[in-house]
Every structure is written in structure tokens, then in C-alpha cells.
KOLBA-845582 format. One line per field, with one value per atom (N, C-alpha, C): residue in one letter; atom name; y, x, z; residue number from 1. Coordinates in steps of 0.05 Angstrom, whole numbers, plus 5000, padded with zeros to 4 digits. Each point is the difference from the previous one (the first is absolute). Layout:
REM KOLBA-845582
code: c(A ...);
site: c(CA ...);
c2: c(Y ...);
c1: c(X ...);
c3: c(Z ...);
pos: c(NUM ...);
REM end
This chain:
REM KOLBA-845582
code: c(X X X X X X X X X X X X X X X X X X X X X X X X X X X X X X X X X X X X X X X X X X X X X X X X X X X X X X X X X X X X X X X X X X X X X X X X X X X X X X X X X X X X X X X X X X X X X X X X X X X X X X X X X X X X X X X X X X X X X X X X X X X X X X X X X X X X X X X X X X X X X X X X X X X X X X X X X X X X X X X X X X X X X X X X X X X X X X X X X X X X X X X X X X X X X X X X X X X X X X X X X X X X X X X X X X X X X X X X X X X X X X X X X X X X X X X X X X X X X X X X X X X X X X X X X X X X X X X X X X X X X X X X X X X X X X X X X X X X X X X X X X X X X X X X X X X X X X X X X X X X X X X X X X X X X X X X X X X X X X X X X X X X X X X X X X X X X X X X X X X X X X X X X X X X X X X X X X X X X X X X X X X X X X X X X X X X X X X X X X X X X X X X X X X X X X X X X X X X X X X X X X X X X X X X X X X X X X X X X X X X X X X X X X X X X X X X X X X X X X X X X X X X X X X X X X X X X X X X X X X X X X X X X X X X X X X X X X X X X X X X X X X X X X X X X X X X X X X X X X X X X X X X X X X X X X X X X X X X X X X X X X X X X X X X X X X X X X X X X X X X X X X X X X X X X X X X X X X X X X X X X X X X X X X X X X X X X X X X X X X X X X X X X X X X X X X X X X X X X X X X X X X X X X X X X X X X X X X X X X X X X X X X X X X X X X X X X X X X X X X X X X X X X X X X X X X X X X X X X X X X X X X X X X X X X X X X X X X X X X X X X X X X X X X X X X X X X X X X X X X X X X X X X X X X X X X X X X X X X X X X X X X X X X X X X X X X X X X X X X X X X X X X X X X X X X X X X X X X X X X X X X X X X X X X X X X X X X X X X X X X X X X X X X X X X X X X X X X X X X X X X X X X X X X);
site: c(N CA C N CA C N CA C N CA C N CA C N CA C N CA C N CA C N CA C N CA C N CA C N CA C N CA C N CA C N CA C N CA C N CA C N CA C N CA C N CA C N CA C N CA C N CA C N CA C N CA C N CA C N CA C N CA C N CA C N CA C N CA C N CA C N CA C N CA C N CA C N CA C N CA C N CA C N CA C N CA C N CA C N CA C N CA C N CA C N CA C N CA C N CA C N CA C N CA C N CA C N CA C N CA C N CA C N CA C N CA C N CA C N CA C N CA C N CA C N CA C N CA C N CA C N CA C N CA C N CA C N CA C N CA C N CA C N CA C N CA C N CA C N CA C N CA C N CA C N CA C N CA C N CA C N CA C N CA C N CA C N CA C N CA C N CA C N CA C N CA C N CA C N CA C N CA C N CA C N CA C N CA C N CA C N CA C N CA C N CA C N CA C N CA C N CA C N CA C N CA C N CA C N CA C N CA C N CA C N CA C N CA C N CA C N CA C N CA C N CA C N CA C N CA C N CA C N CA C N CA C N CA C N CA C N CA C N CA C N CA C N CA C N CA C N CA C N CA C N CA C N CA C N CA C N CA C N CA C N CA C N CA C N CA C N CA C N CA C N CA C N CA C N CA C N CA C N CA C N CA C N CA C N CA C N CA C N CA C N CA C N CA C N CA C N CA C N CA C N CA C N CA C N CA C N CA C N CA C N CA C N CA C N CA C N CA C N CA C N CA C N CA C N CA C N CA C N CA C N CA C N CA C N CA C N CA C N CA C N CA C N CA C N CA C N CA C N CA C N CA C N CA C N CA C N CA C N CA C N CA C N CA C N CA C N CA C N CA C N CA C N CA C N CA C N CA C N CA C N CA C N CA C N CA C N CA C N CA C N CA C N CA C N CA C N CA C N CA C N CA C N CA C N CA C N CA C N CA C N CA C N CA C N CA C N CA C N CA C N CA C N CA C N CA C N CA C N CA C N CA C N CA C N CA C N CA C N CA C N CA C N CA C N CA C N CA C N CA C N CA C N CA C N CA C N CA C N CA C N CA C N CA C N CA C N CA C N CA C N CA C N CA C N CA C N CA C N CA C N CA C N CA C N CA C N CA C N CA C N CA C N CA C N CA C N CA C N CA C N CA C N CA C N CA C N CA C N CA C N CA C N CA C N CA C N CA C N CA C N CA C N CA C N CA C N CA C N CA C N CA C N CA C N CA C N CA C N CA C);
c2: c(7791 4990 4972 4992 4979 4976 4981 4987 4975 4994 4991 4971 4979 4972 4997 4994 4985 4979 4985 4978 4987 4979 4996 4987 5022 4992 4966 4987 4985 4979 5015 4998 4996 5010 4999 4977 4993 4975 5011 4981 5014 4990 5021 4991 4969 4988 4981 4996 4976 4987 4991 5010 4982 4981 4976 4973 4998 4991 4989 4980 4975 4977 4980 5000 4982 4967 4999 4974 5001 5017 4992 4978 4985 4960 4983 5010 4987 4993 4983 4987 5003 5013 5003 4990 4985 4992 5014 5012 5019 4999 4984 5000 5015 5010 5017 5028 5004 5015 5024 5002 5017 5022 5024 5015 5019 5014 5017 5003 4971 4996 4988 4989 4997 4974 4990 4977 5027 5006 5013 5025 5017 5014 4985 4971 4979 4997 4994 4996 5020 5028 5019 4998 5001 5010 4971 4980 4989 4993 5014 5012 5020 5026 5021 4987 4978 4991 4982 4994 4988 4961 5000 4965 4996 4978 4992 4994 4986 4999 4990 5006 5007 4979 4989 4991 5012 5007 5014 4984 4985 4987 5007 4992 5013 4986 5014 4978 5022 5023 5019 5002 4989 5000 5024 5024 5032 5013 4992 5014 4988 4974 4988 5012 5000 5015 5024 5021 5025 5013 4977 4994 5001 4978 4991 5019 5019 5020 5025 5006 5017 5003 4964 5000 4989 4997 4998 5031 5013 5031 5015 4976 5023 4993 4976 4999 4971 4988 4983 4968 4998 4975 4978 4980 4976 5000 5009 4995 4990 4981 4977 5004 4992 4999 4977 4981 4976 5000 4987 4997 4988 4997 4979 5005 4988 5008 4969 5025 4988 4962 4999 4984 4984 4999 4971 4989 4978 4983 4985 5011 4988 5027 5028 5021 5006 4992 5008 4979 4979 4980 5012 5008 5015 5024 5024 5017 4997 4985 5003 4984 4980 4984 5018 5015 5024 5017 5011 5022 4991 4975 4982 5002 4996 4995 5029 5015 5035 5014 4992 5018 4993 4963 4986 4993 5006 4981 5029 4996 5020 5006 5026 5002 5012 5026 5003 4994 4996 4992 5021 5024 5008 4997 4990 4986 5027 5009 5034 4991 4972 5002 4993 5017 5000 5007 5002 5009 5004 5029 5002 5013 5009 4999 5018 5010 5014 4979 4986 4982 5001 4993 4997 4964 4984 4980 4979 5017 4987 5007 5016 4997 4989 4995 4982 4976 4990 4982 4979 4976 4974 5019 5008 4995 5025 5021 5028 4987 4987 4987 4993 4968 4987 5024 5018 5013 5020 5006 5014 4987 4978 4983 4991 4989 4977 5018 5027 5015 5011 5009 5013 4981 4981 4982 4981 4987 4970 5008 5029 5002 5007 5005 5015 4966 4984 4973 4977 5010 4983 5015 5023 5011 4997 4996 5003 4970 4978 4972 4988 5020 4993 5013 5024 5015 4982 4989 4985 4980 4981 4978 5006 5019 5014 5014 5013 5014 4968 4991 4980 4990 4989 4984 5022 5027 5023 5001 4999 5010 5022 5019 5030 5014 5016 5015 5018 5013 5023 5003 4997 5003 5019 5024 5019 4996 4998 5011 5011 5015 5021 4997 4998 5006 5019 5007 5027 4991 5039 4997 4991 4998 4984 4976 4991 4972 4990 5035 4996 5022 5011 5021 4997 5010 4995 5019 4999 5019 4986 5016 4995 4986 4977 5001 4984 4989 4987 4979 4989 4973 4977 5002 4980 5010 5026 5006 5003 5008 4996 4975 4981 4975 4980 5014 4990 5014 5020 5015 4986 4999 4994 4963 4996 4964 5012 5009 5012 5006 5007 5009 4971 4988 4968 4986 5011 4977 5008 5020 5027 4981 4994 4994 4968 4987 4981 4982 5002 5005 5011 5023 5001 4986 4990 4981 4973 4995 4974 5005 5025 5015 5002 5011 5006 4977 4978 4978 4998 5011 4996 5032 5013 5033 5022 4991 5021 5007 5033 5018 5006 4996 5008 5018 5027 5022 5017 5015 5012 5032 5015 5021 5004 5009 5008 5033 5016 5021 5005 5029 5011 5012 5013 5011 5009 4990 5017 5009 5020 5006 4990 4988 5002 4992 5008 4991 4971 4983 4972 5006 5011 5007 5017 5028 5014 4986 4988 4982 4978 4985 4983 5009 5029 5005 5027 5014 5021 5028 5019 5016 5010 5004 5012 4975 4981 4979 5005 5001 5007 5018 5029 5029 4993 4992 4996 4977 4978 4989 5012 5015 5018 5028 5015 5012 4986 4975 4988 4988 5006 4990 5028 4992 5023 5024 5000 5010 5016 4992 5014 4995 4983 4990 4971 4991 4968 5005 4963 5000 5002 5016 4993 4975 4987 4966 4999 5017 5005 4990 5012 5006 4967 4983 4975 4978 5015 4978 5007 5025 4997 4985 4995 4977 4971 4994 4977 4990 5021 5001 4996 5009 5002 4973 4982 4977 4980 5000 4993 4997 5029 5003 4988 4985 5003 4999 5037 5016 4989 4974 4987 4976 4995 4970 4979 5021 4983 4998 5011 5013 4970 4979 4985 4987 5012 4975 5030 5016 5037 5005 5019 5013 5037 5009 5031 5013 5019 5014 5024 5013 5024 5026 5010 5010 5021 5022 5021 5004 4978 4997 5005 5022 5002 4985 4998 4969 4999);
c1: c(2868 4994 4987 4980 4981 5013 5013 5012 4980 5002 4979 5015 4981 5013 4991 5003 4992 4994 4974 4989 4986 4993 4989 4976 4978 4974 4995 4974 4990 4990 4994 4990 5021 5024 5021 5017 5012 5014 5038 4997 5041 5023 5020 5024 5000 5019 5003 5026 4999 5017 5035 5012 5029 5001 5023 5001 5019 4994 5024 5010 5002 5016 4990 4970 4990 4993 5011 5011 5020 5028 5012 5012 5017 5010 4977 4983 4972 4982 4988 4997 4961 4994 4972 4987 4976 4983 4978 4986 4973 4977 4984 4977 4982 4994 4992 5010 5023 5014 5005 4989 5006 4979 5003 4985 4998 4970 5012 4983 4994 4985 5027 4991 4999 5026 4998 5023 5020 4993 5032 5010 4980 5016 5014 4990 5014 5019 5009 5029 5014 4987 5029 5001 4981 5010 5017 5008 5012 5024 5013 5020 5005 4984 5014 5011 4992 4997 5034 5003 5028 5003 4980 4999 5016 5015 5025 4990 4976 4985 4977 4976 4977 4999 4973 4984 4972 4991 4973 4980 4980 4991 4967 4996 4974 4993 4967 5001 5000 5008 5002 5032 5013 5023 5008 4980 5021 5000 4979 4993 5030 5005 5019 5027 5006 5025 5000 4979 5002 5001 4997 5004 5034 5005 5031 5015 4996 5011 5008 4969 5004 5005 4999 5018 5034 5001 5034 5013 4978 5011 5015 4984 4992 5021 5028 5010 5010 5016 5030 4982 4975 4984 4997 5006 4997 4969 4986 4976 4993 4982 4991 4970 4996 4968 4990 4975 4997 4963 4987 4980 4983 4976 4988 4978 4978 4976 4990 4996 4998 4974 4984 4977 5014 5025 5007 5024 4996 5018 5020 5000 5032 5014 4988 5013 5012 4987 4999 5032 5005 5018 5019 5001 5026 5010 4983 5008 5008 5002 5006 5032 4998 5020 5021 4999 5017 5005 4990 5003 5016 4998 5024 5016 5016 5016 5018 4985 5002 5008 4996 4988 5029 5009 5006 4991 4978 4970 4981 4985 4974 4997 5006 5000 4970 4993 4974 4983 4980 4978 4975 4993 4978 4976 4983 4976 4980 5000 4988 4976 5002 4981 4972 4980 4976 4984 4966 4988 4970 4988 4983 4981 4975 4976 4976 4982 4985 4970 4983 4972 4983 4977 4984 4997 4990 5004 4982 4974 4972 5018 5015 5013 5022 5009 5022 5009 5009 5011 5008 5009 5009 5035 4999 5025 5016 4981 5011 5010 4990 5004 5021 5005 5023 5028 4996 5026 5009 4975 5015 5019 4993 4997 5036 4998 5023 5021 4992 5030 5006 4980 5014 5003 4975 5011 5018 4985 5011 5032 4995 5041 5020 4982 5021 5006 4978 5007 5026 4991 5020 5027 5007 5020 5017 4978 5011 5015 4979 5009 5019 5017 5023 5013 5005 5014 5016 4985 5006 5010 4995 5013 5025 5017 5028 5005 4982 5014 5004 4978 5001 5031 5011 5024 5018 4998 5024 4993 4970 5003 4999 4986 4999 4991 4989 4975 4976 4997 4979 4978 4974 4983 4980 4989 4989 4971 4972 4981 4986 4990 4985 4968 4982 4974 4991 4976 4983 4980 4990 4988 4978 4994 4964 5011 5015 5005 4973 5008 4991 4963 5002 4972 4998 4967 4978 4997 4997 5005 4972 4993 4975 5018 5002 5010 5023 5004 5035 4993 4989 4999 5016 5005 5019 5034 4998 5021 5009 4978 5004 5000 4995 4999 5029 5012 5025 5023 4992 5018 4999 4975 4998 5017 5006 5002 5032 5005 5035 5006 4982 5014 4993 4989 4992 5023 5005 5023 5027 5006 5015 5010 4981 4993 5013 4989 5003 5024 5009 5029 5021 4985 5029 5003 4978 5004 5014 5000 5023 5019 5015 5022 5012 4988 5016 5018 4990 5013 5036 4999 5022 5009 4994 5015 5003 4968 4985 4983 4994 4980 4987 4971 4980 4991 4990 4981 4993 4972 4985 4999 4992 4990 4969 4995 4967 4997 5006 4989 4972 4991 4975 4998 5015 4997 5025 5011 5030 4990 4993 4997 5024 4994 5019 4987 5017 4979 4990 5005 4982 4982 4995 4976 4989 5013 4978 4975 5025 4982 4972 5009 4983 4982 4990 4978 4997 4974 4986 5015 5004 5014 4989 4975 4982 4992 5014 4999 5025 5018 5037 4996 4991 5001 4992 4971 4983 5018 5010 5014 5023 5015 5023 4990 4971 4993 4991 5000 4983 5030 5022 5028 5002 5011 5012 5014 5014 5023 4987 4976 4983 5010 5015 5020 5000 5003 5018 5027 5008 5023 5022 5029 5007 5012 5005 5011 5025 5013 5029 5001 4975 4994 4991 4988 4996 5027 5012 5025 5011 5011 5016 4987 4980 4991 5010 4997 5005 5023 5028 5023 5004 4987 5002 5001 4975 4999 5016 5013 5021 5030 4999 5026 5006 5023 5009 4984 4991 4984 4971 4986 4990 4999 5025 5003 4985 4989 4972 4977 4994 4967 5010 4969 4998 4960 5002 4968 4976 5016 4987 4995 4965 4994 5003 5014 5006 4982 4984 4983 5006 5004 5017 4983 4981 4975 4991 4991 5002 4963 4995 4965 4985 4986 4988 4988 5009 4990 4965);
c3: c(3239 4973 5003 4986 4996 4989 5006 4984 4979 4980 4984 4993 4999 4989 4985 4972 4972 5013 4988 4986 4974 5005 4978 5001 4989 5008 4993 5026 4983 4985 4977 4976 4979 5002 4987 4996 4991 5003 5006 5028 5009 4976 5003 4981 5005 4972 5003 5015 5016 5016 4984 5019 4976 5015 4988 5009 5028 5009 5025 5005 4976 4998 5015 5001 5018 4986 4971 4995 4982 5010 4990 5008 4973 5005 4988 4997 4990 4982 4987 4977 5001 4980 5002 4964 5015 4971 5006 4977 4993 4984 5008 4975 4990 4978 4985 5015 4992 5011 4978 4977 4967 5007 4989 4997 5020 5014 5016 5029 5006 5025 5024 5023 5016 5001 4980 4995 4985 4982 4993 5023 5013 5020 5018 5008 5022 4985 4979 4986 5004 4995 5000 5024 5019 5034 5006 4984 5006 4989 4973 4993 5014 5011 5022 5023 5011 5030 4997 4974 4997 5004 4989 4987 4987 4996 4990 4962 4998 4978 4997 4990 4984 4974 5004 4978 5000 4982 5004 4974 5002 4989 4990 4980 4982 4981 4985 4983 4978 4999 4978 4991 4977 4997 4990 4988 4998 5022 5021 5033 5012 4999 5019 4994 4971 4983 5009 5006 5005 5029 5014 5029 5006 4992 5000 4995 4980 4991 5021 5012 5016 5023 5012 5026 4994 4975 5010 5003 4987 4990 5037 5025 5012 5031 4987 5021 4986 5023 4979 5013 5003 5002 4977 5004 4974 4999 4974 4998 4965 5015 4981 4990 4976 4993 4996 5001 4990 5004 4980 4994 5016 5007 5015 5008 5000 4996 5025 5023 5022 5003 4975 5004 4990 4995 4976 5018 5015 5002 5003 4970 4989 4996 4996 4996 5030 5021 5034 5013 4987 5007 4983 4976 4981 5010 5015 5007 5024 5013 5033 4989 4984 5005 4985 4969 4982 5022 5025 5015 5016 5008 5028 4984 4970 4991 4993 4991 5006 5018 5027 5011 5022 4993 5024 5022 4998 5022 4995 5012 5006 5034 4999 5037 5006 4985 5003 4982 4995 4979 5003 4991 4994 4984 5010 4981 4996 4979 5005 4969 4990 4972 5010 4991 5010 4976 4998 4986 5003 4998 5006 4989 5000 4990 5012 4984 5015 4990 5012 4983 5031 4997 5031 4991 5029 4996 4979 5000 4985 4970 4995 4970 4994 5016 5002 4988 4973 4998 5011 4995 5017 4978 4985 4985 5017 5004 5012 5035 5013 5013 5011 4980 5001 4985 4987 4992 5020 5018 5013 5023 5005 5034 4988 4980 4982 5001 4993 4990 5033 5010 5032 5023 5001 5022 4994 4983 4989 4990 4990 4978 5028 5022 5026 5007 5006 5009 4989 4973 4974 5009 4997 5011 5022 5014 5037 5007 4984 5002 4983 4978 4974 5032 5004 5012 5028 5013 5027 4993 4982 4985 4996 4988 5010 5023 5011 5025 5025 5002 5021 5008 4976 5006 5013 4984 5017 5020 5005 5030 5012 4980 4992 4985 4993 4984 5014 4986 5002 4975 5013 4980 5004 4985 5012 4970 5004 4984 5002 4981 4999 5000 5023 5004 4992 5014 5000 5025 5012 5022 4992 4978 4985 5009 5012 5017 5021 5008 5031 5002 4977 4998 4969 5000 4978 4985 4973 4980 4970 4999 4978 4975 4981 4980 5000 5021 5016 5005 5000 5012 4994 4978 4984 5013 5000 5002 5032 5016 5026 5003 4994 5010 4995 4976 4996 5020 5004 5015 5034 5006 5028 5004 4972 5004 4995 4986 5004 5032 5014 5026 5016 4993 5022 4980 4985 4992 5005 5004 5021 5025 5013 5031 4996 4982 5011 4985 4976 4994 5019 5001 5024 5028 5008 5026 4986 4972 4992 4997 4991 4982 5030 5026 5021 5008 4993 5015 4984 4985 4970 4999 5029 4999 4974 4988 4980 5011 4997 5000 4976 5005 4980 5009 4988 5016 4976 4999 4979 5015 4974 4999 4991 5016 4996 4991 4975 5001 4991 5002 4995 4982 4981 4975 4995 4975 4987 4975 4989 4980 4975 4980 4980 4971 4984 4973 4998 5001 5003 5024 5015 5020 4978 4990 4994 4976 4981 4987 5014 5011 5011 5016 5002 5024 4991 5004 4988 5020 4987 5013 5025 5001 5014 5020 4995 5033 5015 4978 5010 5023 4990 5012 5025 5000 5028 5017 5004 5010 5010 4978 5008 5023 5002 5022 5015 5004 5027 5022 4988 5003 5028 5014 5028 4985 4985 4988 4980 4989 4977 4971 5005 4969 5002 4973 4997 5011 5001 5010 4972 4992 4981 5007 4976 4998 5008 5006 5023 5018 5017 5025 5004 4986 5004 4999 4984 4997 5012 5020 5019 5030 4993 5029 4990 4967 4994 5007 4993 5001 5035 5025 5019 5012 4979 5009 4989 4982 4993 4999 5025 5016 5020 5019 5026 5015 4993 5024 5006 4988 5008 5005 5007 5003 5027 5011 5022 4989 4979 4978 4989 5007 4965 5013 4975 5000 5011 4998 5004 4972 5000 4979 5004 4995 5008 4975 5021 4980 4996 4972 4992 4996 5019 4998 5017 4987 5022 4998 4992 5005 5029 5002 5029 5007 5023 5025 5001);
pos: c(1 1 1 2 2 2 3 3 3 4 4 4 5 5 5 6 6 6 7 7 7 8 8 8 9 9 9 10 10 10 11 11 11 12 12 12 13 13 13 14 14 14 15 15 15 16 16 16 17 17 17 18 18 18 19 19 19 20 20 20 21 21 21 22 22 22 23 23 23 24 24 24 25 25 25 26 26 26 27 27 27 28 28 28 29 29 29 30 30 30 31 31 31 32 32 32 33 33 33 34 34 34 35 35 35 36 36 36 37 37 37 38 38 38 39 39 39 40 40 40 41 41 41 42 42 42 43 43 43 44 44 44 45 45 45 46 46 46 47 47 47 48 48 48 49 49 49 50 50 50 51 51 51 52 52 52 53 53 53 54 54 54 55 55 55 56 56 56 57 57 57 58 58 58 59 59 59 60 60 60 61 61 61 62 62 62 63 63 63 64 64 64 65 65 65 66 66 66 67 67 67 68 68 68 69 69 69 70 70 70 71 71 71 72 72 72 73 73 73 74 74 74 75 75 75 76 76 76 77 77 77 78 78 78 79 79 79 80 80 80 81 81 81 82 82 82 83 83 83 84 84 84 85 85 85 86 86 86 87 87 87 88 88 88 89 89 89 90 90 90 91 91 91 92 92 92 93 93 93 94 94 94 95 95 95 96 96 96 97 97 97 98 98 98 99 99 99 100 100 100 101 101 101 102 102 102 103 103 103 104 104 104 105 105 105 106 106 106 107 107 107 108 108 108 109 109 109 110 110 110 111 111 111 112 112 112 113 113 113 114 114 114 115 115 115 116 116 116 117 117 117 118 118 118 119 119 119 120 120 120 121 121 121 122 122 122 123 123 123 124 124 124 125 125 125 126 126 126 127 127 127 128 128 128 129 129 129 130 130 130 131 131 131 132 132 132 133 133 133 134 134 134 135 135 135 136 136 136 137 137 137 138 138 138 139 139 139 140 140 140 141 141 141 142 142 142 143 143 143 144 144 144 145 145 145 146 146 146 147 147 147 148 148 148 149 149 149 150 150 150 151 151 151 152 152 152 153 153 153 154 154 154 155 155 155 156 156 156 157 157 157 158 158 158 159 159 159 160 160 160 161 161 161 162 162 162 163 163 163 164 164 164 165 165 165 166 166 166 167 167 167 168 168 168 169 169 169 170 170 170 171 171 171 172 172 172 173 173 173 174 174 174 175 175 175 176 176 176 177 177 177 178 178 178 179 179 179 180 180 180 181 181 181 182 182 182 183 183 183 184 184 184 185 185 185 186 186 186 187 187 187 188 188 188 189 189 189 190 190 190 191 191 191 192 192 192 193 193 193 194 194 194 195 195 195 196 196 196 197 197 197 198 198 198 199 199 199 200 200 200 201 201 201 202 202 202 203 203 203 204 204 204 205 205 205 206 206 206 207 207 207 208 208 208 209 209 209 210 210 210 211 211 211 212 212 212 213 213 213 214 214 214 215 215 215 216 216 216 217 217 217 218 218 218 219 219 219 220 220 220 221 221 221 222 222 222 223 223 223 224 224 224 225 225 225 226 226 226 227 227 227 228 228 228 229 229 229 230 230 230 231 231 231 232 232 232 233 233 233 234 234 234 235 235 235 236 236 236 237 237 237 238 238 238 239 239 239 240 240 240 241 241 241 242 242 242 243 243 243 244 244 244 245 245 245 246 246 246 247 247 247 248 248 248 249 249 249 250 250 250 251 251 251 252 252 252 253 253 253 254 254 254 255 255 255 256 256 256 257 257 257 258 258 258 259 259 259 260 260 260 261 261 261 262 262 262 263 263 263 264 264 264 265 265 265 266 266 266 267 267 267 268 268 268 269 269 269);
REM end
């Protein structure tokens, strides 16, 4: 008899993963974490993973409410909602400091608020520009620098943000957006060569495509698809599959990883 092994082609996307407690004890902050990208799957995989408690932060107050809702549904995690709209300042110093007070410090910090755009450069705005650079680079920076201002004195923290491989490769229409992204990972690098001295890890994720409705919105379908076949796998990545690298870097299990951009990409070499 022939014996036969199941797989799973592919093109397919594998079951999802269950949690294995890889922070549980642990205190995580999330930006633009509402809705149903890449920040809110990092929240649940980090209610599965067994964080002690959750703040998940946005600037949509029925997205954030309906967030909260469905991760307390999903396991006995303290989870919090709070507003904040990464370009402002004084919103960036309120939320870090309401979340220390919440949270009882902030152990990981995920900076996952970004924003992006499809324009070529000759059409390009100065305004399209600066909104994109302000909310992804500049709101990861505002973040990263409230964030260390409390971790420093503990003496401990983890900070993980979210890139893209348009970091590191050229895409018609990106420029604004690659360019913010590629300064998220030099600011990756060199943050964490200061944070090390004060036994914090900073480290980013670089993926290549997660499909989710704020992608599908923001980009013509028929660029999505072709990106998604030029991928090894012949698919996007789902936004799971990204946050459990996030969560990876945020665990223990990398406690030698800081000032690393890990790219989440099954893009042929």
C-alpha cells in the first residue's frame, strides 16, 4: 500500500497557528491597532500568546471600541483602548504615559501606524509628501522616543516596528512611501545601538504584502493580484502570518535580535 501525506499546496494559506505563551507576564502597547490589518491581528496574536494586558491605540473611536470588544472576548487579558493620532505630540506623550499607568509600565511597544499611497513623483504633492513621511516615519519616531523615556529608567523594554520591503526595493508610485519606510528601518538600526546600552531591544518587520481591507482600499486591485503572483508562495501574506514574526520579536526568544530588520517575504530572490 502507497502511503499518501496531506499537504497544503502553495498558493494556499496554512491553518492558523495557536498561541504558545510566548509573552505571557507581559505588557504590550499598539498603534493603530483597530480594524482589520496588521496592528489588530498583532493584538490578538498577542492576547493568544498570553500578555498580561493590552492597550491598542487609534484614531477611530468606534474601530478602537470594536477592537476592545473582540479581544477581551477572546481570553482573560486586560485590554485597553485609547485614542491617538500618531502626528500630534501631545496626543504621542498622553498615550504612552495613560498606557504606563494602565498597563503598569509598557514592556513591548509596537509601532505598526503607517500610511500610504499610490501618486508618481512629478505628481506629487509637497502635502502628499509630508503626510505620508509625518504619520509613518516621523509618528514611529515620536513613539519610539515617548516610549524609551519610560523604558530607560527600568532598564527594559522591547520595541518592535513595522517597515516594508519597499524599504529596500523600487515600486512605481511609492516613493513617498518607500522612503518613509526605508527611514523607519535606519531609525531601527540606530535607536537600537542607544536603547542597547539601557538593555532595550528595538527590531522591525519588513513584510511584502498582507492583504487586508485598508490595503485593498489604498491600491488598485489589479496591482494587489500581480504582486501577490510574483510572491514564491503565489499568494499574499495573511496579516497573521506577519504578526506572528512581530510577536517573535517581542518575545524572550529574541533576546540577542535588536537593531535587525526581518523581512516577512516569500518574494523570489
Amino acid at each position: 500500500m502507497t502511503e499518501t501525506t496531506s499537504f497544503t499546496p502553495a498558493n494556499v494559506a496554512p491553518a492558523y497557528v495557536p498561541g504558545h505563551r510566548l509573552l505571557a507576564g507581559k505588557s504590550v502597547l499598539i498603534t493603530a491597532a483597530a480594524g482589520a490589518g496588521i496592528g489588530f491581528a498583532t493584538a490578538r496574536r498577542c492576547v493568544e500568546e498570553g500578555c498580561r494586558s493590552l492597550v491598542v491605540a487609534d484614531i477611530h473611536p468606534g474601530r478602537v471600541a470594536a477592537a476592545v470588544e473582540q479581544l477581551r472576548a477572546l481570553g482573560e487579558t486586560e485590554v485597553h483602548g485609547l485614542l491617538c493620532d500618531v502626528t500630534n505630540e501631545e496626543q504621542v506623550g498622553a498615550l504612552v504615559a495613560e498606557s504606563e499607568a494602565r498597563l503598569g509600565g509598557i514592556d513591548v511597544l509596537v509601532n505598526n501606524a503607517g500610511l500610504g499611497g499610490s501618486r508618481r513623483v512629478v505628481e506629487m504633492s509637497d502635502g502628499e509628501w509630508h503626510r505620508v513621511l509625518d504619520v509613518t516615519l516621523t509618528g514611529t519616531f515620536r513613539m519610539t522616543r515617548a516610549a524609551l523615556k519610560v523604558m530607560i529608567p527600568r532598564g527594559k523594554g522591547v520595541i518592535v516596528n513595522n517597515a516594508s520591503v519597499l524599504g529596500w526595493r523600487a515600486q512605481k508610485e511609492q516613493a513617498h512611501y518607500a522612503a518613509a519606510k526605508a527611514g523607519v528601518m535606519a531609525l531601527t538600526r540606530c535607536s537600537a545601538v542607544e536603547a542597547a546600552e539601557h538593555g532595550i531591544r528595538i527590531n522591525a518587520v519588513a513584510p511584502s504584502i498582507a492583504l487586508h481591507d485598508f490595503l485593498k482600499k489604498s491600491a488598485p486591485e489589479e496591482l494587489l493580484a500581480d504582486l501577490a503572483r510574483r510572491e514564491a508562495f503565489g499568494r499574499a501574506a495573511e496579516v497573521w502570518e506577519v504578526a506572528n514574526v512581530i510577536v517573535f520579536l517581542a518575545s524572550d526568544y529574541a533576546s540577542y535580535m535588536t537593531g535587525e530588520v526581518l523581512s516577512v517575504s516569500s518574494q523570489h530572490a
